[in-house]
Structure formats: C-alpha cells, structure tokens
N, C-alpha and C positions, 0 to 999 in steps of 0.2 A: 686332313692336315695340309697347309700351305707351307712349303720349307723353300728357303733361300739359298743356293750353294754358291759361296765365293771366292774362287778360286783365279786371280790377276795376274799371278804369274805366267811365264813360256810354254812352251808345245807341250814339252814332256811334262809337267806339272797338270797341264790339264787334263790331260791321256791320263793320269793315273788318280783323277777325281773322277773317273768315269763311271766308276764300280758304285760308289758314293751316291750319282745321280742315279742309275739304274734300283739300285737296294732300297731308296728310296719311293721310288713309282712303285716297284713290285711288293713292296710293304700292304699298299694298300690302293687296288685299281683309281679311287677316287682321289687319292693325294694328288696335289699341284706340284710341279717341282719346278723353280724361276732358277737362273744361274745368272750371276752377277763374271765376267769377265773379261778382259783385255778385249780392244779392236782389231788385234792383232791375231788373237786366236779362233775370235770369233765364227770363222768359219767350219770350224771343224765338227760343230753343233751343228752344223745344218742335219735339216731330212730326222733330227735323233727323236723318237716316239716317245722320251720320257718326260720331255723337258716343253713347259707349258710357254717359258716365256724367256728371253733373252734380253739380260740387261750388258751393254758395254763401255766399261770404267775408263775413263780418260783423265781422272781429278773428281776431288772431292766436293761436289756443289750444289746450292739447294734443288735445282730443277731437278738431279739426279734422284736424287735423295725423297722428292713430292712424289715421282713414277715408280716407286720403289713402294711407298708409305702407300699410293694408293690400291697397290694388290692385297692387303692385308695379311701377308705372312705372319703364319704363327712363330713363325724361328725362322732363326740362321745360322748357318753353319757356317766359320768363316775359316777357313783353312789354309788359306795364306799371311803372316802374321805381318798388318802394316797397317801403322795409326791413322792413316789417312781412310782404309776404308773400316774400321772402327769407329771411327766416325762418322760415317757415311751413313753405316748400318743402326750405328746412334739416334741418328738424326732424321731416321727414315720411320722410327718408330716400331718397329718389332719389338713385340716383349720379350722374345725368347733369342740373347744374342750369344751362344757359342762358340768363343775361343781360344785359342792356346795361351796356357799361364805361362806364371813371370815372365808379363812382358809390363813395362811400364802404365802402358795404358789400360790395362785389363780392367780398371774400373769401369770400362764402357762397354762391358760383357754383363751379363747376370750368370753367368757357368764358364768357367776356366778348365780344360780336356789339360790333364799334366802330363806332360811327353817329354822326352828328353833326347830329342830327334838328334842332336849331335854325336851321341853314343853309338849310333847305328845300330838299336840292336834288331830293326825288323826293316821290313819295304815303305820306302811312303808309299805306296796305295796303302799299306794297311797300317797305318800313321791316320790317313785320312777315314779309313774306317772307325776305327776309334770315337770315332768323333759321333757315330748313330745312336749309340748308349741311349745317348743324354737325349736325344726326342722317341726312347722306348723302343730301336730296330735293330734286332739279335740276327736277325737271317740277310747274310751277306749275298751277292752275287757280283763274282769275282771277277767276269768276263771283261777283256775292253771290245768296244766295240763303236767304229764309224761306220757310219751309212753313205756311201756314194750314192750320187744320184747320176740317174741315167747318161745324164747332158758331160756327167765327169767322167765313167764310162766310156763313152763313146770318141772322149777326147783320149783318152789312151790308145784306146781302139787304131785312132787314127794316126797318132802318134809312130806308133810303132810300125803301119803299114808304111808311113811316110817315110820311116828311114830304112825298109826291109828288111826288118827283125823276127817277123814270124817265123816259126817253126826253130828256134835258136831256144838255148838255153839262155836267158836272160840273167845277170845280177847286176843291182842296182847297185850303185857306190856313191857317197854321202864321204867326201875328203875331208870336212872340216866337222869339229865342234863348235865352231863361231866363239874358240876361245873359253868356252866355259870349262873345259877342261883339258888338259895335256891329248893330245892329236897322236899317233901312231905317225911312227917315221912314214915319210913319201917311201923312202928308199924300201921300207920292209913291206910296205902295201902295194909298191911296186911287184916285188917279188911274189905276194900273194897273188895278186891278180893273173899273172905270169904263167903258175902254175895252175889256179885254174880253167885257166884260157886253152891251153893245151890239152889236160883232160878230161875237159867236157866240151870243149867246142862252143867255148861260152864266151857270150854277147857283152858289152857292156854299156851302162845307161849312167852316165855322170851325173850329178844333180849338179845344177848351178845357181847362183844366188849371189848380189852383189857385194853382200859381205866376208862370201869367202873365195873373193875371184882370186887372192895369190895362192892361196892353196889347192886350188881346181888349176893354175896355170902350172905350179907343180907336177901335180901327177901328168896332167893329160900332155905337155911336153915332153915326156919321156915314156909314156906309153906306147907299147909295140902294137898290144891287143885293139882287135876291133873297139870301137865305140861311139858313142853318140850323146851328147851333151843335152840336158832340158834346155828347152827356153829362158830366158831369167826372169822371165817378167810373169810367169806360173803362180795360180795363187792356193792355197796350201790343200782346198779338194783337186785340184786338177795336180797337182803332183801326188798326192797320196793314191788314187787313181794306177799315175803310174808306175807306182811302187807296187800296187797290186797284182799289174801283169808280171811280175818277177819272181822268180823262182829262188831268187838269193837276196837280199841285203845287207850289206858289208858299212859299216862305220867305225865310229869313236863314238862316244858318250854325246847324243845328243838329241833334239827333238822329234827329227826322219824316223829313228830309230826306234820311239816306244808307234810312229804311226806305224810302222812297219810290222811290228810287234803283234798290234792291235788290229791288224789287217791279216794276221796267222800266215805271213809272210817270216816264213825261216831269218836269223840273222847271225850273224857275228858281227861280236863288236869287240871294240880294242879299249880298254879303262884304265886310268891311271893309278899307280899304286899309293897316292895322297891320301888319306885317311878319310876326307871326307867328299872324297869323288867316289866313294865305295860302290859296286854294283849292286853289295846286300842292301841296299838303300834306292838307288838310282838304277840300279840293271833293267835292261826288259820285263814285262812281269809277266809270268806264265808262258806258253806257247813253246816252240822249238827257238831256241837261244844256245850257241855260243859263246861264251865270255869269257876274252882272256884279258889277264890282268899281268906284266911284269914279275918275273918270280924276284923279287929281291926284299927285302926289307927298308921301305921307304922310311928315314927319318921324319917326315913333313906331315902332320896333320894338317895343316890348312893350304896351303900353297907350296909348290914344287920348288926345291932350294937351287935349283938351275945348274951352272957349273960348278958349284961350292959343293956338290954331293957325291958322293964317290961312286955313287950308282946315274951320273947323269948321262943322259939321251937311253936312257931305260927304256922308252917306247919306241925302240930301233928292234928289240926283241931279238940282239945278237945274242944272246948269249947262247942260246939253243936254236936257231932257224931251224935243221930239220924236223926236230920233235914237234917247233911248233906245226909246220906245215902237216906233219901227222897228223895233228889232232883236227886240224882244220878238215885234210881232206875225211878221216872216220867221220865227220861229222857232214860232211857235203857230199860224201858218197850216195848213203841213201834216198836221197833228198832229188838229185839227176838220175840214178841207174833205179829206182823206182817209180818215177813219177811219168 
C-alpha cells in the first residue's frame, strides 16, 4: 500500500503526525509512505526511514499535483483541513482521499474521519491517529521520533565547546510562542531561571529567531545567569541538535517544545488557560513533561480577553510563586542530582 500523509501546517503539527508516518511503514515492511508538507518544515524529515518520498506545498498547482499523480498512492490521509490541498489531492488523482468532516469542501474526499477537535477531548496526535481506521491500521506506534544526522551532531558538538559549556548542566529556553499563544511573564521566567541557576549550576542556551527578537531582548536584558544565545540564522536540524545536548527545556506552548519533546529531552512548559490553547490537546506528548497551566478560571474559549478580564496577566503566575517554583524544582530535581 502507497499512502500520502498531509500534514502543512507548523512544527508542532508536524511532530505529532509523526506517530501517523511511523504506524503506517511498520504496518507493513512493503508499504510506501509520501508526506506532503510545508517548506518550512520540511527539514525535520530528514534521515526519517519511514518515509519514501517528500512532497513540499507552496500553492495549489497542476505541476504539484502531476508529481503527486505520478507515485500512484492508494490513499491519502489529509489531516490538516484546508480547501486548497483538497484540491490538490483532488486533482493528483488518488482514489482513496481521507478527510476531516463538515468542512464545506468535503465533497473532494471519498471518506470524511468525524472529529470534533474543538471539544478537546483527547491529544492531536491521537486526533491524527484516528485517521488509520479508514486504510485498515489498528496497531499504533506512539513514539515521536527525529533522526539527527551526524553533520547536525557535530554542529552542537561544536557549539557548545565554542562557548564553554561542557561539563555544565545545560537548559535550553525557547522565550516566545511566536504569538500563537499567551507567553509566560518575562518577569516570572525570570525568576524561574534564577532559581535554577543557583541550584544546579546551570548553564543557559537562548534560542533566537528573528521573529521573536523582542522577547529574547526581554529576557536576556535582565538576566543575571550565565548564558549563550543560538545563532539566528540555525535551520531547524541544527537547532533541534542543540536542544538535544540539554538536560532541560523550558518554554510556552510552541513548536521547540514538541522537538524537544520528541528528542526525550525533559521539559516545562508554561500554557494558557484559553480553552482552546489546551495542553490536553497541544501539550508535549508522552516523555518527561512538566505543564503548568494558570490556576484560574479563564472566561475565553478562543482568545484571551486582555485587560477586560479579571484574571489578566495570569501568565505572571503570581498568585502562588513559591508553590509554583515547588513544583518545578520536584520535578528538576531528579532529572540534575541523577543524571
């Protein structure tokens, strides 16, 4: 069996279609498994042993569409829901096109997977599982998994000897969500970092990126603790790489954090109490995770009601600082004084 996985959305979207591609090849040794995605992500496939062929979506067009047609996929799974590559996959010729119902265009599917992913009531990875039924694949495998290659290896490697980091307890910090959802106060990730820098004598590695340069000029202007900023011009194996030399990775809700994840690099992350930034939905999947969430009762399913809410700057995490830092350190203890 030839199957298509199409998944064009961001980082973290794709990290958790991974389980999907893998469940897929181990189905059945002979199966081909193509993935249609973003140019953007595209790297993150490198070196992967399931995946026979790499298509990347820029627009809807026939030349796309004829390289698509000429592998002969029995199916496609499309698990990001957007008319334009419903069309694509229309027009490519696959008999077998599986996607998510009620959505206007679903007549361009021959199988609509009914999900009511709003609800939150499970993980998208296992949203996108869902979806194997319907080409006959009951035995999942859960695991995520990227493959570094040597040449991304060795750029950490090198990395870290250049800024003399070895022999340090390392955690990675990831300041922004690039907006996609509510960011943890500087001021209380201040404080976090603070106190781990003291009891363990830990390092820190900033990620930098030209979209979130005011919130990287944030923190690292008032940071006491040691640290060291990436390059900005890193492309997404060479930082995931050196996310892997880390013993910690500290974020918000966003796409470092499921590599991080998928790298079985411990994390904490900070997520918004919005309804539909839910961690039961978006959080890490599997591995060693941390997730804290605002204890409050957020009025806002869709978008945070800013100063109009009586619970606003929630992601300042005052209401309790020491408990939270508790829980944080129970959870970072084992993780330095074992390892």
């Amino acid at each position: 069996m030839k199957v298509l996985i199409c998944e064009t959305d961001r980082i973290g979207d794709l990290i958790l279609t991974l389980p999907v591609i893998k469940s897929v090849k181990m189905a059945n040794p002979i199966n081909s498994v193509g993935v249609l995605i973003s140019s953007y992500t595209s790297d993150l496939l490198k070196n992967n042993p399931y995946i026979s062929r790499v298509f990347t979506y820029s627009g809807c067009d026939k030349k796309l569409a004829d390289e698509i047609r000429q592998e002969n996929y029995d199916a496609a799974l499309i698990l990001f829901p957007k008319f334009d590559i419903a069309r694509l996959i229309f027009l490519s010729g696959i008999k077998k096109r599986i996607g998510l119902g009620f959505k206007w265009y679903q007549f361009l599917y021959t199988k609509t997977v009914i999900q009511h992913r709003s609800r939150i009531k499970k993980h998208q990875a296992e949203y996108n599982l869902d979806f194997l039924a319907e080409i006959g694949i009951h035995k999942f495998y859960k695991d995520l998994e990227i493959f570094l290659s040597q040449n991304d290896i060795s750029f950490a490697d090198d990395f870290l000897k250049s800024n003399s980091l070895g022999g340090y307890n390392i955690i990675c910090v990831h300041p922004s969500s690039g907006y996609s959802s509510l960011n943890v106060s500087t001021k209380f990730l201040l404080l976090v970092m603070s106190d781990l820098s003291k009891r363990y004598n830990a390092k820190f590695i900033i990620t930098n990126s030209a979209r979130d340069k005011r919130d990287l000029e944030m923190l690292t202007s008032r940071l006491k603790s040691d640290f060291v900023i990436t390059p900005d011009n890193l492309d997404i194996m060479q930082l995931a790489a050196v996310i892997s030399k880390c013993k910690l990775f500290i974020s918000n809700s966003t796409g470092p954090l499921h590599i991080a994840s998928a790298l079985k690099v411990p994390t904490i992350s900070f997520y918004s109490p919005v309804f539909v930034h839910s961690p039961k939905r978006w959080g890490p999947y599997q591995h060693r995770n941390l997730i804290l969430v605002p204890d409050v009762k957020c009025p806002a399913n869709f978008k945070c009601k800013g100063e109009s809410c009586e619970n606003y700057n929630c992601m300042d995490f005052s209401h309790d600082p020491e408990k939270i830092n508790q829980i944080i350190d129970d959870f970072v203890k084992p993780i330095f004084v074992n390892n």
